[in-house]
Structure formats: C-alpha cells, structure tokens
C-alpha positions as CSV (number, residue, x, y, z in Angstrom):
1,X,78.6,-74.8,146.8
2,X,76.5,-72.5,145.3
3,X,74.8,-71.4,148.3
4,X,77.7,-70.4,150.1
5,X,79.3,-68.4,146.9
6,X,75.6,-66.6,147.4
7,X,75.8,-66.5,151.0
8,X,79.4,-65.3,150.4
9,X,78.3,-62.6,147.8
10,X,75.1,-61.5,149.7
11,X,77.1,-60.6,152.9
12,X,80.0,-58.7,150.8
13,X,76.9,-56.3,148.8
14,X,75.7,-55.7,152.1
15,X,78.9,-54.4,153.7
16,X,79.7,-52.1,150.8
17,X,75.8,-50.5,150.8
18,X,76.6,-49.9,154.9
19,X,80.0,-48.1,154.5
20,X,78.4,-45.9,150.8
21,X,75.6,-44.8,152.9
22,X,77.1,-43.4,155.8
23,X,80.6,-41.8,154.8
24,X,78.5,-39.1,153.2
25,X,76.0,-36.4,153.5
26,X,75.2,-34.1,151.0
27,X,74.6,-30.6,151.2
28,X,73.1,-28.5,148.8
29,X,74.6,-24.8,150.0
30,X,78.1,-23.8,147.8
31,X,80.4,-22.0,150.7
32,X,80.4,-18.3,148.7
33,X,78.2,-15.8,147.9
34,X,80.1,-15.2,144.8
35,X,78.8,-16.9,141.8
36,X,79.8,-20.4,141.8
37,X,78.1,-24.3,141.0
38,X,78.9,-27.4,142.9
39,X,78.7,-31.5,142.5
40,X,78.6,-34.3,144.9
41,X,81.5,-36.3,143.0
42,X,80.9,-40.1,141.7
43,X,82.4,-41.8,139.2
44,X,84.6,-38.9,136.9
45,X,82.1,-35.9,138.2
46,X,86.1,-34.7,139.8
47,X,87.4,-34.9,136.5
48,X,84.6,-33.2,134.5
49,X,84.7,-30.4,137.7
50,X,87.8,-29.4,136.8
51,X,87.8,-29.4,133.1
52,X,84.5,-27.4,132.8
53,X,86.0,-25.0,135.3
54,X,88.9,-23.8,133.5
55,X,90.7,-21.3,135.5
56,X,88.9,-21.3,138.6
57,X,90.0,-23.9,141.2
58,X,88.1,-26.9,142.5
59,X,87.4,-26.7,146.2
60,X,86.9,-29.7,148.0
61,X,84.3,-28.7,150.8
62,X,81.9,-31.2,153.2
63,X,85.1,-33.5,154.3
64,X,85.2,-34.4,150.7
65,X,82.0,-35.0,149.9
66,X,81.3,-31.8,147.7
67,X,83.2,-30.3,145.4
68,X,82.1,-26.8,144.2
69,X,84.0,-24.1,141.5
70,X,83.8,-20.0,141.0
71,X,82.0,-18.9,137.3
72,X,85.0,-17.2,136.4
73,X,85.8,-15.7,132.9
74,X,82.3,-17.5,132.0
75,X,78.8,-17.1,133.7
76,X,77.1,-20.3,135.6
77,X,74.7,-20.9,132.8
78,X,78.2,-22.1,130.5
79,X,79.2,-23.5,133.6
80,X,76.4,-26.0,133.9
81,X,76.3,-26.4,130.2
82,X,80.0,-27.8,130.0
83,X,78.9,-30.0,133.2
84,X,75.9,-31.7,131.3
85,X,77.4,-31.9,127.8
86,X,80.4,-33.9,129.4
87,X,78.1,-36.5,131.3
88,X,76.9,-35.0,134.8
89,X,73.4,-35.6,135.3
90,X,70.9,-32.7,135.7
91,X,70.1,-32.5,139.3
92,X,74.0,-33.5,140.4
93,X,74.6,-30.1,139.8
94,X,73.7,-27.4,141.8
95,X,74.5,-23.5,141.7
96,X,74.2,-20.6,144.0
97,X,73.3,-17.8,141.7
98,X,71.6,-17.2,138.4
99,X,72.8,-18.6,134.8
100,X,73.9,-15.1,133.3
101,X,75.9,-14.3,137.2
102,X,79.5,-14.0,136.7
103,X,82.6,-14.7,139.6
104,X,83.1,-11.3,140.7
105,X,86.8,-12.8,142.3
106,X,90.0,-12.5,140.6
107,X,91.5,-15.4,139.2
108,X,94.5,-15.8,141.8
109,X,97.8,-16.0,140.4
110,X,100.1,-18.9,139.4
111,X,103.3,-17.1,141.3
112,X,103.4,-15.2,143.9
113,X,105.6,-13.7,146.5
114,X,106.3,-14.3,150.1
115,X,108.4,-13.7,153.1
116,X,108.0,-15.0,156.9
117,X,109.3,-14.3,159.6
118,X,111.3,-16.2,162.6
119,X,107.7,-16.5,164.6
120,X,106.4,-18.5,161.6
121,X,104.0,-16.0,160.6
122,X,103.8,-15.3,156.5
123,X,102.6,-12.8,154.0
124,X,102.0,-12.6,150.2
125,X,101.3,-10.3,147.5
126,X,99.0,-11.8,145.0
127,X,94.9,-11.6,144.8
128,X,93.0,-14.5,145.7
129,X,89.5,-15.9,146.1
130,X,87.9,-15.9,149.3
131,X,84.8,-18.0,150.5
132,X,82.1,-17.5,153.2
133,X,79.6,-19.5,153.7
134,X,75.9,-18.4,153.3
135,X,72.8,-19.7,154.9
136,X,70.2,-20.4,151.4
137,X,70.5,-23.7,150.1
138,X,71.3,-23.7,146.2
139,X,68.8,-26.0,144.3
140,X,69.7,-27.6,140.8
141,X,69.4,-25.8,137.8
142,X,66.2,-27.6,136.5
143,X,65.3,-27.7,132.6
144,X,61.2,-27.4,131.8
145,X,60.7,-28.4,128.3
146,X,58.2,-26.6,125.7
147,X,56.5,-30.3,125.6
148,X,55.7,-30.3,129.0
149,X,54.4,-27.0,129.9
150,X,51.7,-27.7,126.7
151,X,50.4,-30.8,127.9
152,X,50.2,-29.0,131.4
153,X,48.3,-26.1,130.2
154,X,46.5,-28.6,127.7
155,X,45.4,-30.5,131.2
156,X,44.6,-27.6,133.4
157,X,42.1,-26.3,130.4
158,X,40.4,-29.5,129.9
159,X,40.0,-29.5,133.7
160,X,38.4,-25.9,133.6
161,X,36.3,-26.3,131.0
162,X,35.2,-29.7,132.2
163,X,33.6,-28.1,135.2
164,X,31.6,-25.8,133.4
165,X,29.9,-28.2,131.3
C-alpha cells in the first residue's frame, strides 16, 4: 500500500513541477524609462509590492508574470529598501534606474472627470502615468559587502606578490 501512495505522490509532484515551469518566463526589462523597480511575484511578493509602493500603482506586466511599480514621492534606493526589509529576496528585485532616481510622473488622481460621446469614444481631465517599453534589461540591485571586497583584495595581493618571490 505504500508503494502505490508513493507511486501516487511521485506522479502528483511531477505534474505540478511541469505546469510551474512553463506558465512563466521571466523578464528582466521594467516597461518605462521612468524610474521604477519590478518583482516576479511568489508567495506575498504582490502584497509586499504594493505596500512598499505607496502611492504609485502596481502594474501587472508579462501576462502576469511580472509585476513592476514607479519610485514616486521616494527614490528606488527606499524603494528596494522597503522590498528587502519586508522579506523579498535580493536578486527578486530588479530596477531600471539608479538608487537616488526619482519617478519623474505624476501621481494620477483618485477622481477624475469624463464625458463620451454616442460613437463610444471618451475623454478625461486628470494626469496620469504612461509606460513605454525600453530595450536594456534592468539587473538586480546587488549588495558588495566591506568583508568581501577585503578578502578579495587580500587574495589578489597574495597572488601578486607570490609571483615575485
């Protein structure tokens, strides 16, 4: 009986790998040449998105499989801070411009106003964010500690002076 509850178990683990693996593929390039950071979301990484974004809205790009968010009214350095501090790993996170940039878009507003017409075209008044996409990948904001830059130079000196002697 056991056999068959492994048998059982063995075929269910592999059916749930083969769908995880191919519903996604991730990207590494945030639609906007404004200042902005995105996530491949797992687990809360939605939740944390939209808590460490504040007033900026979460866009759901990659048919789902990315999320990304403007710096606005902070720069992407607090940005990525609030996304490590509240449990997204280090290279999850990915950004498109430096850690001091700032969203140069205006927040849009929460109302605003609209009339259409009998064609069903519309308009509004109101500012709003726009996105285009950009060709450079955006690589994760990566953290070198003092520690390890000593024991590099520590190496590379050893290595030097062993030649000479």
């Amino acid at each position: 009986m056991s056999a068959t509850t492994s048998a059982t178990l063995t075929s269910t683990a592999t059916t749930t790998s083969a769908s995880t693996t191919s519903s996604c593929t991730p990207v590494w390039t945030i639609p906007t040449t404004d200042a902005a950071c995105g996530i491949h979301p797992s687990g809360n990484a939605s939740e944390v998105m939209t808590q460490c974004c504040g007033v900026a809205s979460v866009v759901s790009y990659n048919n789902g499989c990315s999320e990304y968010c403007l710096a606005q009214d902070q720069n992407v350095g607090d940005l990525v801070n609030c996304l490590y501090k509240n449990g997204l790993d280090w290279n999850s996170v990915y950004c498109n411009d430096a850690s001091n940039a700032t969203a140069t878009a205006a927040v849009s507003s929460a109302s605003s106003t609209g009339t259409s017409s009998g064609t069903g075209t519309a308009s509004s008044t109101g500012s709003s964010a726009s996105s285009t996409s950009s060709t450079g990948a955006a690589a994760p904001i990566a953290k070198v500690s003092t520690g390890g830059v000593g024991v590099l130079a520590l190496l590379f000196c050893s290595a030097f002076i062993g030649t000479f002697a």
